[in-house]
N, C-alpha and C positions, 0 to 999 in steps of 0.2 A: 415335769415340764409339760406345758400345755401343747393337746394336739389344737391344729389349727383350717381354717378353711378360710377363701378372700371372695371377696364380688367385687369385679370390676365388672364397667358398664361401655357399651358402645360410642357413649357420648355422657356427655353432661344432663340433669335432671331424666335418666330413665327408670330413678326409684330404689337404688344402691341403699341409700340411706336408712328407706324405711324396710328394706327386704334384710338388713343388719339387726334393727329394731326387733323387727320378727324372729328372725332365728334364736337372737337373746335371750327372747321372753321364749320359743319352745322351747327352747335349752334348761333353758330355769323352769319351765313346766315340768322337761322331763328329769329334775333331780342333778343335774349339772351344773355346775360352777363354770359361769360365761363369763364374757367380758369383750368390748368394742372394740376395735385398734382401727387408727387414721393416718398413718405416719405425714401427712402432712394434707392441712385445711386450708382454702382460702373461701374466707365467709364473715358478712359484717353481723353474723347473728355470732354473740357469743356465752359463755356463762361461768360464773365465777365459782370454783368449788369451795367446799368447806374451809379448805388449810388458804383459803386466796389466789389460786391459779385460775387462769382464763384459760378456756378449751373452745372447742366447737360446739355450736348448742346441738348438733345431732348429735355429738360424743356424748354431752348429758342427757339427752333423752334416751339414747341406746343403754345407756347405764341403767336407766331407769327402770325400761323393758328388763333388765338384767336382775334387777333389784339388788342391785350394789350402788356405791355412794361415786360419782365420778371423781375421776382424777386426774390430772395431766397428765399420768401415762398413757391415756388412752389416745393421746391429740399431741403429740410432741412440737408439732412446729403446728402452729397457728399464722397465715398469712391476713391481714386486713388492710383491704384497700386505700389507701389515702388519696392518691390520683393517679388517673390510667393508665399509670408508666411507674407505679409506684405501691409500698406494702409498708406497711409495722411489722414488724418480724414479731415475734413471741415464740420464746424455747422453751419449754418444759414450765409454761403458764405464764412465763414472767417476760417483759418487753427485751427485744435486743436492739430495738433501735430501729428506725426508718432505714429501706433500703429502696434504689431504683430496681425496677424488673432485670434490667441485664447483670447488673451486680449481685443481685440473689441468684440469678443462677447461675453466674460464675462462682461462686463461692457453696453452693446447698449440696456438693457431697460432701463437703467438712461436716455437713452435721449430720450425718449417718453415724457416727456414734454416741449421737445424743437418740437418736431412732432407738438402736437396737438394745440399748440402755436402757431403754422406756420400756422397749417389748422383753425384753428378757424378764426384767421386775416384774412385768404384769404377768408375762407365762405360769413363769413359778407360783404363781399366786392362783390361780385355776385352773379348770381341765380344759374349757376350747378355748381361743380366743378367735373372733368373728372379724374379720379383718373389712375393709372399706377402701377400695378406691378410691381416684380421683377423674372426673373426666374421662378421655379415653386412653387406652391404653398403646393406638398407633397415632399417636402425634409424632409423625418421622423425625418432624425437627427439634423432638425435645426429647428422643428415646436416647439417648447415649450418655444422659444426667440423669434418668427416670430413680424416683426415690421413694413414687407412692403407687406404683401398681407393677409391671412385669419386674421390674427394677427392685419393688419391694417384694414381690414374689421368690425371688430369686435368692434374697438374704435371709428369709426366714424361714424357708422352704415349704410355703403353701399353695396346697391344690386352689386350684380358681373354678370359679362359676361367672360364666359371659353371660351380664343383663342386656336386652333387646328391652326397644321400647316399642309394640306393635303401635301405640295409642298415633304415636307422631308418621306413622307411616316406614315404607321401607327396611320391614324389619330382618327380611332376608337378606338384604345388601348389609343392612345395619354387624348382621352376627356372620355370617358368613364371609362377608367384608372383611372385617376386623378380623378375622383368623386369618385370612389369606396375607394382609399386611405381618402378622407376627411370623420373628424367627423360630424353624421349628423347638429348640426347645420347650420357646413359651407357648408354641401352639400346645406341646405335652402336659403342659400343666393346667391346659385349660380341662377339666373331669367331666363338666356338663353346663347346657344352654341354658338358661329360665328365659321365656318372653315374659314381659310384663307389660301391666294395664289394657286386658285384652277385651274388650267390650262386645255382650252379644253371647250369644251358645257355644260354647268351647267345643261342643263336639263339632261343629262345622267345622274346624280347625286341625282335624285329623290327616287331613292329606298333609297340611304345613308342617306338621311334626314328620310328617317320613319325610318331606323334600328336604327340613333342612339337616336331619340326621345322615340321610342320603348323598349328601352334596358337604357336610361339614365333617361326616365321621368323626362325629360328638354325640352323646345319648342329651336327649330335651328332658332335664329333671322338672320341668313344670309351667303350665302353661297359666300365671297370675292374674284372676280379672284385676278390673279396676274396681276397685275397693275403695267404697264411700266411709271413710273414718278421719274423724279429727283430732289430725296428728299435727304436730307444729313442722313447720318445714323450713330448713335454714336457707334453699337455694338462690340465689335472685333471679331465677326463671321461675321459681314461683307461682299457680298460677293466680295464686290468693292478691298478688300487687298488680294485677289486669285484666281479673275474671271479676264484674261487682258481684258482689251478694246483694242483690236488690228484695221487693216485695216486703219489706220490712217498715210495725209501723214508727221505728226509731230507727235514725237516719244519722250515722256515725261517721262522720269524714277524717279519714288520717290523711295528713300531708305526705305526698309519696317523694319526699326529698332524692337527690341525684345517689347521696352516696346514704341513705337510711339502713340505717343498723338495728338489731333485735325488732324485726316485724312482729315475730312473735308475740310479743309482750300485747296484741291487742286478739289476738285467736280465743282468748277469754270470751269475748263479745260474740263471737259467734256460734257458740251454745246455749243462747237464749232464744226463746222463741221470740217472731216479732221483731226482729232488731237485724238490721243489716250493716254490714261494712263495706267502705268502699276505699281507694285508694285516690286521692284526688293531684295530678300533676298541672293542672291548668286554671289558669283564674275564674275562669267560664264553665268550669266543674264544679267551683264548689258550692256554689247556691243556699240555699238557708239549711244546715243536715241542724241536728237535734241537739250535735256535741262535735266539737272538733278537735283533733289528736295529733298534737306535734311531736313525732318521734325521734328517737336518737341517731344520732349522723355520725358519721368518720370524720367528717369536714365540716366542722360549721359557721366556720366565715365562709367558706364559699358556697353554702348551701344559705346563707342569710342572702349573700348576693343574689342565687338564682334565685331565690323570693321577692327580694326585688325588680329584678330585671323582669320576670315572667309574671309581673302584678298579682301575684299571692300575696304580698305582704298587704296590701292596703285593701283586698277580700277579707283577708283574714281579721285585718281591725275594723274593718265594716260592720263585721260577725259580732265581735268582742261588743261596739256600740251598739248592738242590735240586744244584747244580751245573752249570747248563743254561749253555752261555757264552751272553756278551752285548755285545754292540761295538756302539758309539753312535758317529756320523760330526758332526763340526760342533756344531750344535743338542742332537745325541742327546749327544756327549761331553762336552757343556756341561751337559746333566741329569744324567747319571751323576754325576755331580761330588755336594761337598757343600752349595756354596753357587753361586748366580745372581744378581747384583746391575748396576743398570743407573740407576749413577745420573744421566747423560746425556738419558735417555729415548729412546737411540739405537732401542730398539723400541716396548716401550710401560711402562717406567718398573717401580721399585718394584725389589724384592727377595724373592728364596724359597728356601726347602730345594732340594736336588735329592734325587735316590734314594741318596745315601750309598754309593756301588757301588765309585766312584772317590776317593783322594784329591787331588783337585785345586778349585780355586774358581775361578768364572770373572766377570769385572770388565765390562760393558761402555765402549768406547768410542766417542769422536766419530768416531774416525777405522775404515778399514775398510782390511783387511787384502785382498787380490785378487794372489794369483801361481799361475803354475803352479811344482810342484813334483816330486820325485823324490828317493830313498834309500834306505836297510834297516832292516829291523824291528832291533830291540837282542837283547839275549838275554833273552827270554822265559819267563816260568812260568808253567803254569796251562795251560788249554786251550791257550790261544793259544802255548805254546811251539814250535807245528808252524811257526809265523812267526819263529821266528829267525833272524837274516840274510835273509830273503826279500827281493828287491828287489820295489819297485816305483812307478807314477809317479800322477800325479793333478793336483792344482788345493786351490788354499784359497781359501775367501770368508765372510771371518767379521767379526763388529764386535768383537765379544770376542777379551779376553785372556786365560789361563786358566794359570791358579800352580798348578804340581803339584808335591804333596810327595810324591808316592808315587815308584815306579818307572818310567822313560822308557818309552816302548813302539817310538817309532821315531827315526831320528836328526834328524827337525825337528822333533818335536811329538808330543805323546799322551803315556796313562797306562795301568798295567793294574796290577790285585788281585788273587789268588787267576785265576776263569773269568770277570772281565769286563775289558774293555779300551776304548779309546778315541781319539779322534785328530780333527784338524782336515781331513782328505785326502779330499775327493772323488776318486773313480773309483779308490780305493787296492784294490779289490779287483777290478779288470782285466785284471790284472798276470795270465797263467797260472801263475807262481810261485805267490801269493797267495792264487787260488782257488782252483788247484790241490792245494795242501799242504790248504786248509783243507777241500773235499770231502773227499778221501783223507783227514783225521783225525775227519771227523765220522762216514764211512763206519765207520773201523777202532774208533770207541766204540763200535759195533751188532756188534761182532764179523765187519763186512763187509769184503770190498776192493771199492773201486773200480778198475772197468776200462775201465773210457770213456776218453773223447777230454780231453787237457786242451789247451786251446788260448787264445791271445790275445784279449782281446775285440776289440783293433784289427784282427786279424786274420777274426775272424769278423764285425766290423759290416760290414770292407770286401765278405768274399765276401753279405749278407745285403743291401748298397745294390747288388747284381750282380745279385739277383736279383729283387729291386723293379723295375729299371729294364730287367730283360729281359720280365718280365710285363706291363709299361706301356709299353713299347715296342711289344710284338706285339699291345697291343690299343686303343694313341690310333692314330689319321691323322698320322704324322710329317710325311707330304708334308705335310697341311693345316697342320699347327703351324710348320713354317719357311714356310712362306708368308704365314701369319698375321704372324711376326717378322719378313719381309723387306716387306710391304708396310704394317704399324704400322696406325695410326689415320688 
């Protein structure tokens, strides 16, 4: 049985995710058989694994760092948003159904032996498993149902590591804080502090390590800069949906839809030299970019309406008339389209226009579609004809079915018109085929070449979890951390 160690964090986005990521991959550097564990996500980033389970896309990246194949044991319960007050449940990869917030958590310790079910299978199967929080750990009002951090501590008996985010301010309150709200048991299980994202000369920071050793009587296993690497991030604080990447001389505008799902799927783009990304949520943002990117929704009748309402939609076919291309992924290829109907209420019911971009209509249903997939663009017109024959591979997760009369765009799915096009295919532009052709043709409309590097995204997330885990490695206490895991709680 696998020994085990957890990060939870003082709050939401202080870097859990990718300090999981890390340990993985030294773990698997030093000859170990690792493995992620989430007992429970809520994230509109998701990814399909080999066998058809949906998980958390940090649960497949940390896999990745791991170099093992992900699996739904790693993510047992999957929450995704549908509206404010409301989730798609998903157990063990596969849908349980829409539920409200107050009914899932009246009902989410039933599913504690769907958890410990997932984690015991994956134990047996390795030597650590690298466990993951959610959030924090002292939400008073929600500790006495807790299933994914002291709560999951407590069932599977692992030592913890308290993440602090210096970067956001407050990090003394933030970790010291947080211990003082926990009951002492859990205070015991916490072994040691990490600050992360510390900007600046770390030696400066030598008095902060005694005061907060001093005042927590916790040992600080390590003080993490911020660490420039490009890592995919599932969180919606995010700061890739509010930070632009500007200076760039291609100019990529994604639609930053209310409820946007797999962000990810455009972080391709931003390993190019030359080419910026931006998140565009107002009409008056999006001005002439080079290409524009309608991404996949939770909700996309009512993310067609905020397009309306917030005059995106008649920006957007401005663009299309102007001849500016435009590729919609999932939710997005589902608005391009001319109709959106859901008579099911597989999201949140009713029927709408879409942008009239594409001809295709898209039907919801009960049932959900979840595979990975792979194939070649058709032959192509229009912008997009630098994708013909292009290989390349990806994932589908959709509830919708989607009748195109138009022209095929690839050999499992999709549509294209004139300079917009569309498709069911997460992570379809990974492929260095893909993005490759499509820099180098967006370059050569500016009268440019491009001369950069065209590369794999597989290839470069791998050298990019290489260099997370060489940065976090030379500044946690590894002796302290395997000692931590060898002597548990």
């Amino acid at each position: 049985m696998a020994k085990n160690i957890m990060l939870q964090g003082t709050m939401s986005n202080v870097g859990k995710s990718f300090l999981t990521a890390a340990l993985c991959r030294i773990f698997k550097q030093d000859g170990y058989s690792a493995a992620p564990f989430k007992s429970q996500n809520m994230a509109l980033n998701s990814f399909i694994t080999p066998d058809g389970c949906e998980i958390g896309r940090a649960q497949a990246l940390q896999a990745e760092a791991a170099g093992i194949e992900p699996s739904a044991l790693m993510n047992p319960i999957l929450l995704k948003p549908t509206t404010d007050v409301g989730s798609q449940v998903i157990v063990n990869g596969k849908v349980r159904g829409n539920m409200r917030a107050v009914d899932y958590f009246r009902h989410k310790k039933e599913l504690i032996p769907d958890i410990l079910s997932a984690y015991d299978t994956l134990a047996a199967q390795h030597d650590i498993i690298v466990i993951e929080g959610a959030g924090s750990p002292v939400e008073l009002n929600l500790k006495a149902d807790d299933i994914v951090n002291m709560g999951l501590a407590e069932l599977v008996k692992s030592p913890v590591l308290l993440v602090g985010d210096i970067d956001r301010g407050g990090v003394f309150a933030q970790l010291i804080g947080t211990l003082e709200l926990l009951e002492k048991e859990e205070r015991d299980k916490v072994k040691g502090l990490v600050v992360n994202k510390f900007r600046g000369d770390i030696s400066l920071f030598q008095d902060g390590i005694s005061i907060l050793e001093e005042r927590s009587h916790k040992t600080v296993a390590g003080v993490v800069p911020y660490i420039s690497c490009d890592i995919e991030d599932e969180d919606s604080l995010s700061e890739k949906l509010t930070v632009r990447n500007i200076g760039g001389i291609i100019d990529i505008a994604v639609i930053h839809l209310p409820k946007i799902s797999n962000f990810t799927d455009f972080d391709v783009f931003r390993q190019y030299d030359g080419v910026s990304v931006r998140y565009v949520s107002k009409a008056g943002e999006l001005g002439q970019p080079d290409m524009i990117i309608i991404p996949g929704t939770k909700s996309t009748i009512s993310d067609m309406k905020w397009l309306i309402e917030n005059g995106l939609s008649e920006a957007i076919y401005r663009c299309y008339k102007a001849d500016i291309p435009i590729f919609g992924i999932c939710g997005g290829y589902q608005i391009m389209g001319r109709k959106i109907s859901d008579p099911y209420s597989s999201e949140c019911g009713g029927s709408i226009d879409g942008l009239c971009l594409l001809d295709c209509e898209t039907v919801f249903s009960a049932d959900k579609h979840q595979s990975q997939t792979s194939g070649n663009f058709c032959d192509v017109q229009g912008f997009f004809s630098c994708l013909s024959g292009a290989g390349f591979y990806g994932y589908e997760v959709h509830m919708g079915v989607t009748e195109n009369k138009g022209s095929t765009l690839t050999n499992c799915c999709g549509s294209f018109r004139g300079n917009a096009a569309g498709c069911y295919i997460h992570g379809i532009f990974d492929s260095a085929d893909v993005s490759g052709r499509l820099i180098k043709a967006l370059f050569q409309r500016k009268g440019l070449e491009f001369t950069g590097n065209v590369i794999d995204r597989r290839l470069y997330r791998n050298a990019q979890l290489d260099l997370l885990a060489d940065n976090v490695r030379k500044n946690l206490d590894m002796e302290l951390i395997y000692r931590i895991i060898e002597e548990g709680v």
